[in-house]
C-alpha positions, 0 to 999 in steps of 0.5 A, a space after each residue: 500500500 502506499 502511505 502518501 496516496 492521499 485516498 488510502 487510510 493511512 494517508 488520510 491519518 498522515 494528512 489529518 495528523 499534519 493538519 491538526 499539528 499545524 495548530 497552536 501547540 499546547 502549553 508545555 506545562 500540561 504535555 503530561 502522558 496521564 493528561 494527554 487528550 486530543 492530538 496526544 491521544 491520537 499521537 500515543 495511539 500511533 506510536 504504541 501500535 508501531 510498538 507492537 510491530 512484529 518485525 522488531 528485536 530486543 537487544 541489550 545496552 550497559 548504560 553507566 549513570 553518575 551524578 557529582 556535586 563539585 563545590 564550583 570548583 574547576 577541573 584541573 589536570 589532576 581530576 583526571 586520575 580521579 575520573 577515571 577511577 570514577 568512571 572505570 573505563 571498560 568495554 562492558 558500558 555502552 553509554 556513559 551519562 554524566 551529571 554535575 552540579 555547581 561546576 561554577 560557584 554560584 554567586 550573583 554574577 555567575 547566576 544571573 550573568 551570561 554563560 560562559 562554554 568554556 567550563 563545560 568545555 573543559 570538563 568535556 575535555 576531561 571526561 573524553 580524555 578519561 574515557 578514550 585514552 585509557 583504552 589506548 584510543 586516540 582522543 581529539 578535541 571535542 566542541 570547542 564551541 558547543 551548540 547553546 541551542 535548546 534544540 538540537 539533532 545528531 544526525 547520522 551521514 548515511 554515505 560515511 559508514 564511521 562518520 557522523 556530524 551534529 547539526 542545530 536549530 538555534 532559538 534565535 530569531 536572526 538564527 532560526 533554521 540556519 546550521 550552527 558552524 562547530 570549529 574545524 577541531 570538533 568535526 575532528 573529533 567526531 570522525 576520530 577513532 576515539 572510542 567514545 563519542 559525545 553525543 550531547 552536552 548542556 549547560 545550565 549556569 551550575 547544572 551540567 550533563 554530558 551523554 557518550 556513547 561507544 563509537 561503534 554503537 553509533 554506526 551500528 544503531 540508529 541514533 535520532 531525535 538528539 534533544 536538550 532541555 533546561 529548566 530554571 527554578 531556582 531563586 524566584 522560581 526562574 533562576 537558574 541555579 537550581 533547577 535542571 538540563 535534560 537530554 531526550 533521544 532515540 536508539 532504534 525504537 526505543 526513547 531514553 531521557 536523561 535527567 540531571 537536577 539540583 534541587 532546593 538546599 537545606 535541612 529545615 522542616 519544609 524544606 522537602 516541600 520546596 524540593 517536591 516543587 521544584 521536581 514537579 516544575 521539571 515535569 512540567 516545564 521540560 519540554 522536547 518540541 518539534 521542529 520543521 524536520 520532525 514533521 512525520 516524526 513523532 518523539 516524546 514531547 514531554 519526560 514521563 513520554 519516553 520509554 527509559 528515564 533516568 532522572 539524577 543528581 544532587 536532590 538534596 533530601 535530607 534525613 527526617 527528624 534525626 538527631 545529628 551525634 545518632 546519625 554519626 553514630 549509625 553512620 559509624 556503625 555502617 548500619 544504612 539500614 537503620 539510616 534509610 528509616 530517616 531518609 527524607 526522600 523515600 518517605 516522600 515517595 512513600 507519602 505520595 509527595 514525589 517520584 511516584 512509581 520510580 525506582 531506585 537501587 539499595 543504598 549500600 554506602 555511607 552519606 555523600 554530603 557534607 564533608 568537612 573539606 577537599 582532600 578530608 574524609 571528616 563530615 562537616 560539623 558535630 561535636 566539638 564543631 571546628 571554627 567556621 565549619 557549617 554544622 550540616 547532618 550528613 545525607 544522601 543528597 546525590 541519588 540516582 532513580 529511574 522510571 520505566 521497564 526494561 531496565 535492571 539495576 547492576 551496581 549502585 555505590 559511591 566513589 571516594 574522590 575528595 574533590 569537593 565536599 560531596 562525594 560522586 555517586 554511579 549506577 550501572 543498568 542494563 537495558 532494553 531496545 527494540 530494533 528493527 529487523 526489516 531493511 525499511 522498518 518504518 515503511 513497512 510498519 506504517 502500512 500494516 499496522 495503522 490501515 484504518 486510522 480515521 480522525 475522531 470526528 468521523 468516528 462512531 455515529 454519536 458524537 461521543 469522543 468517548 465512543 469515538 476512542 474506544 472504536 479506534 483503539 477497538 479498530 487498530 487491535 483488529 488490524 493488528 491480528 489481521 497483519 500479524 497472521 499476514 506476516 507469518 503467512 509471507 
């Protein structure tokens, strides 16, 4: 069948589905999965029935999560040890997904100053270094101008089996649909033979992410829909030193988000309220939209529209309602356990209060915050306090959750780097994609499995958009038995 014959039923899904995206877009505040109506239901709809397509795989990915309060200071030469112990290089992870805080201080001018690339730069320097040259794999300079747009697309060059280029969408007027010009270094970098290629960066004031994947997967693997997002809501609720970058992307069929976040501070009662706020701001405001090239491309617009997320960083939940010299003394006795009782942020999740449904590991460490100082192992504060130390209970503030299936938790622990009065936090997945078996999947899949789609107002005799729903979902379970035996027939 051919999809673009306007008189078939797909085809008049594809002009219908264009038409109504043509319209004003809803207000990112409300692009939740759960409220989804109108053209997010017809869009869920489509998307789940290619799902179910029986022309797919599984294959399995190791994705390495790690999230890392850095006080604002600047990564020197010397980190580099640390990273790599930190990191561990090695053959089994497929993708690599860092998330830092304060990697500026966050004063006045830093705040609510222009950004400034090069700290992000540099770190991205460092993690390429310790990634690439411990496998004795040749490292070039990665961007040195990094894309700053909100918007922005890894692109596969389909005439280049081992190359691939980034281009952007700039959120400038003056800029809009023009390509972003990287420097000479970068397109180095990304046709090199280094192991592990930066597949997105981004920056906000003191939060930062950077996402690497293993060159090889980038050439087997259709990798699409590269997208960041940032969200601001800290001082006033706009500021931006709290709050969070994220990164949306496709491998194959599978949809992953990233999160990295650093919420509200402080150990005061009601503070967890603050917290909880900010988390859902997030879920709110994180939006991945479309652009002109993603006409027929219908990724996840929001977080909870993906597949696989992973949300991380330093949340800053406290424990609840423990005296300071009892919590050293559990913490002494190494009895996490008896700790965990205390921890702010599973009481929340247990109250209903945030993070309903998401998972996280077993925390089998000791706090990551506060130490005394770099190079220290001594929690700030106690009894007797030193002079002009802050008198902070010790906490995990830096955790790692996920949301979704197909993911199943390998390792989840801390490091012991004394860079900063935090300590670096990791977790290990293995996770699911689907890929494509067919040699032009998408074709093939919009043909066979979505046939009979028909816009809601020409459903059921009613008027009901209730009714109408229910036949077309009652619809497209029919047409996909009906494909299926055809398939097995062929």
């Amino acid at each position: 069948m051919n999809d673009k014959n306007p008189k078939s039923s797909s085809g008049k899904f594809r002009k219908w589905l264009k038409r109504k995206h043509k319209k004003k877009q809803p207000d990112p505040y409300y692009l939740q999965d759960e409220l989804s109506d109108g053209d997010d239901f017809m869009e869920d709809i489509y998307v789940s029935s290619l799902e179910i397509d029986p022309c797919t795989s599984t294959n399995e990915l190791r994705i390495f999560v790690g999230t890392w309060n850095v006080a604002g200071r600047a990564p020197v030469g010397s980190l580099a040890v640390d990273l790599e112990e930190w990191l561990k290089p090695q053959d089994a992870v497929d993708i690599y997904v860092l998330g830092f805080q304060e990697i500026v201080p966050l004063k006045t001018r830093t705040v609510i100053g222009a950004e400034d690339p090069r700290k992000a730069t540099n770190w991205n320097l460092l993690i390429g270094k310790a990634l690439n040259e411990s496998s004795g794999c040749p490292w070039l300079t990665p961007m040195l101008n990094p894309i700053s747009s909100d918007s922005y697309h890894y692109v596969r060059n389909p005439g280049l089996e081992k190359r691939a280029s980034f281009s952007a969408i700039c959120d400038n007027t003056r800029m809009r649909g023009k390509p972003i010009t990287q420097h000479r270094h970068h397109q180095q970098a990304v046709i090199g033979g280094s192991k592990y290629k930066l597949m997105a960066s981004k920056k906000m004031v003191g939060v930062f992410i950077s996402v690497w994947m293993k060159e090889e997967l980038v050439t087997k693997y259709s990798v699409s829909n590269v997208k960041v997002s940032s969200v601001a809501c800290g001082i006033m609720g706009y500021l931006g030193n709290k709050g969070s970058v994220s990164v949306s992307m496709s491998i194959e069929r599978t949809s992953f988000c990233f999160i990295a976040a650093h919420l509200a501070s402080g150990e005061k009662q009601g503070d967890e309220g603050r917290r909880n706020h900010q988390v859902s701001e997030i879920f709110k405001r994180t939006s991945f939209p479309r652009s002109a090239k993603d006409e027929h491309n219908l990724h996840p617009l929001t977080i909870l529209g993906h597949d696989r997320i992973f949300w991380f960083g330093d949340l800053n939940y406290r424990l609840y309602n423990l005296e300071d010299n009892l919590a050293r003394h559990l913490i002494q006795k190494k009895d996490w356990k008896a700790l965990q009782e205390f921890d702010q942020l599973r009481r929340e999740q247990e109250d209903g209060g945030v993070f309903q449904g998401w998972r996280e590991g077993n925390i089998e460490f000791a706090p990551t915050y506060k130490y005394s100082s770099s190079n220290c192992n001594r929690y700030s504060g106690g009894v007797p306090s030193r002079s002009g130390e802050k008198q902070r209970t010790p906490a995990w503030c830096d955790r790692i959750l996920w949301y979704g299936k197909g993911v199943k938790l390998l390792s989840y622990l801390r490091s012991e780097i004394k860079f900063s009065d935090h300590r670096p936090v990791s977790a290990l997945f293995s996770t699911q994609i689907e890929v494509n078996k067919s040699s032009n999947p998408r074709i093939f899949s919009k043909d066979t499995i979505v046939p009979n789609i028909m816009p809601p107002e020409q459903i059921g005799t009613s008027g009901n958009y209730e009714e109408g729903k229910a036949t077309l979902l009652s619809s497209i379970v029919k047409d996909t038995e009906a494909s299926s035996i055809h398939t097995r027939k062929l």
